[in-house]
C-alpha positions as CSV (number, residue, x, y, z in Angstrom):
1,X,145.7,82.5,-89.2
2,X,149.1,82.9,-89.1
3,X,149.6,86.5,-89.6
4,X,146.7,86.9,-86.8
5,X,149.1,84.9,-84.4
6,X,151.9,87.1,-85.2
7,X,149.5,90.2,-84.7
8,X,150.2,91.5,-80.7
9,X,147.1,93.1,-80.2
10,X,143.5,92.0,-80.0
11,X,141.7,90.2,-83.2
12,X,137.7,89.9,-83.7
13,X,136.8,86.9,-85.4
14,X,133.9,86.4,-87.0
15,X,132.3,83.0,-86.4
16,X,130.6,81.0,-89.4
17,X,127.8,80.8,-86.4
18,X,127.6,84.5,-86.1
19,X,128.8,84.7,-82.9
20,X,131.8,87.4,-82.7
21,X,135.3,86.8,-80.4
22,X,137.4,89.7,-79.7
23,X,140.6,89.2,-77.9
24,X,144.4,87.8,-78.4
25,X,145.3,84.8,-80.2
26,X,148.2,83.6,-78.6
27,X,148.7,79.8,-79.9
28,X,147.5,77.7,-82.8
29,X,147.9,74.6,-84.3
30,X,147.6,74.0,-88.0
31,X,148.6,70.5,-87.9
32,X,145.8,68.9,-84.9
33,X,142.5,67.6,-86.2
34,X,140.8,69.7,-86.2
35,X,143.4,73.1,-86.8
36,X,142.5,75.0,-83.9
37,X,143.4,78.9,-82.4
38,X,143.6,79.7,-78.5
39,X,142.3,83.2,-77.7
40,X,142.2,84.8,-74.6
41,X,138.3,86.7,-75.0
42,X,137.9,90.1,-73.5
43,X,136.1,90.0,-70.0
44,X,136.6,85.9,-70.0
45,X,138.0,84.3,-67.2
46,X,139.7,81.1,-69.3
47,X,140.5,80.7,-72.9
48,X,138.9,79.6,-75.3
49,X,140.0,77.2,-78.2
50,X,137.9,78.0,-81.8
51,X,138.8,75.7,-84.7
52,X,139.8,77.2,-88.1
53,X,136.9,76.2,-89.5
54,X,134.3,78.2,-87.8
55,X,136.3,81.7,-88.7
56,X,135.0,83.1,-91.1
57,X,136.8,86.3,-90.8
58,X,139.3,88.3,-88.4
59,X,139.6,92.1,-88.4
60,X,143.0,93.6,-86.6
61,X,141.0,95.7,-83.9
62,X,143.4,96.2,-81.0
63,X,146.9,98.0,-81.5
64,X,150.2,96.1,-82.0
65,X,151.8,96.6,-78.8
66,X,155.0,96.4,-80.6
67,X,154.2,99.1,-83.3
68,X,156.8,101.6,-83.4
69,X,159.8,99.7,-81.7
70,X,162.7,98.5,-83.2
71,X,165.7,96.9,-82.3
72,X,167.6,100.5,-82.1
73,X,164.7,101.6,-79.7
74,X,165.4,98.2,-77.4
75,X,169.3,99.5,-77.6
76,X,169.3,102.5,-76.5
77,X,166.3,101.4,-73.2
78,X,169.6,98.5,-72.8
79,X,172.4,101.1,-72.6
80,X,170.4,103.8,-70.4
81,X,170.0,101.3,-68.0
82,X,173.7,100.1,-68.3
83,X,174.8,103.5,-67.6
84,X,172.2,104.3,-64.3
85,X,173.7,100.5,-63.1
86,X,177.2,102.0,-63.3
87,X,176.9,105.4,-62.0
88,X,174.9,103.6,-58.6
89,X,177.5,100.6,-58.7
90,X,180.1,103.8,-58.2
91,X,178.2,105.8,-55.8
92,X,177.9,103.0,-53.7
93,X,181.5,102.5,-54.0
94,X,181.8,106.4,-53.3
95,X,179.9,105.8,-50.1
96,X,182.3,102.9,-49.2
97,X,185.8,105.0,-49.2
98,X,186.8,102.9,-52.1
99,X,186.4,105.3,-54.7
C-alpha cells in the first residue's frame, strides 16, 4: 500500500469482490480500523475510500508523473526563470532612465 501511495500515477486495484478501481491513491491510513486507501476513480465525481482488506491486488497502470525528474532538472527550470526575472527587472529599469 505504501509504495502505491508513493506511486504518482494512476493504480488499478483489484477488489477481493471482483470489482476493479483505477485511479490515484492519494491518502491512506494504516493505523484506522479498518486501514483504509482514498482514491480518486477515473470518471468519478467524489472519492472513494476502499479498505485494505478488499485489495486484493494493484497493478502500476498510469505513468509516474515524476519519472525522469530530478533535483538537477528542478535546478536548472529555478535558475532559467531567475535569469528571465532579472533581464525584465532590468528592461524595466532600461525603460525607466535608471539604467
Amino acid at each position: 500500500m505504501e509504495i502505491a501511495f508513493d506511486y504518482r500515477g494512476d493504480v488499478t486495484l483489484e477488489l477481493v469482490s471482483g470489482e476493479t478501481v483505477r485511479g490515484y491513491i492519494f491518502n491512506r491510513n494504516s493505523a484506522a480500523s479498518p486501514p483504509a486507501l482514498q482514491i480518486f476513480p477515473i470518471g468519478q465525481p467524489s472519492s472513494r475510500v476502499i479498505p485494505y482488506a478488499d485489495v486484493m491486488a494493484i497493478t502500476f497502470t498510469g505513468e509516474d508523473t515524476a519519472s525522469g525528474k530530478s533535483w538537477e532538472t528542478w535546478v536548472q527550470k529555478k535558475e532559467s526563470e531567475r535569469k528571465a526575472e532579472a533581464e525584465q527587472i532590468k528592461a524595466e529599469a532600461q525603460a525607466r532612465g535608471h539604467l
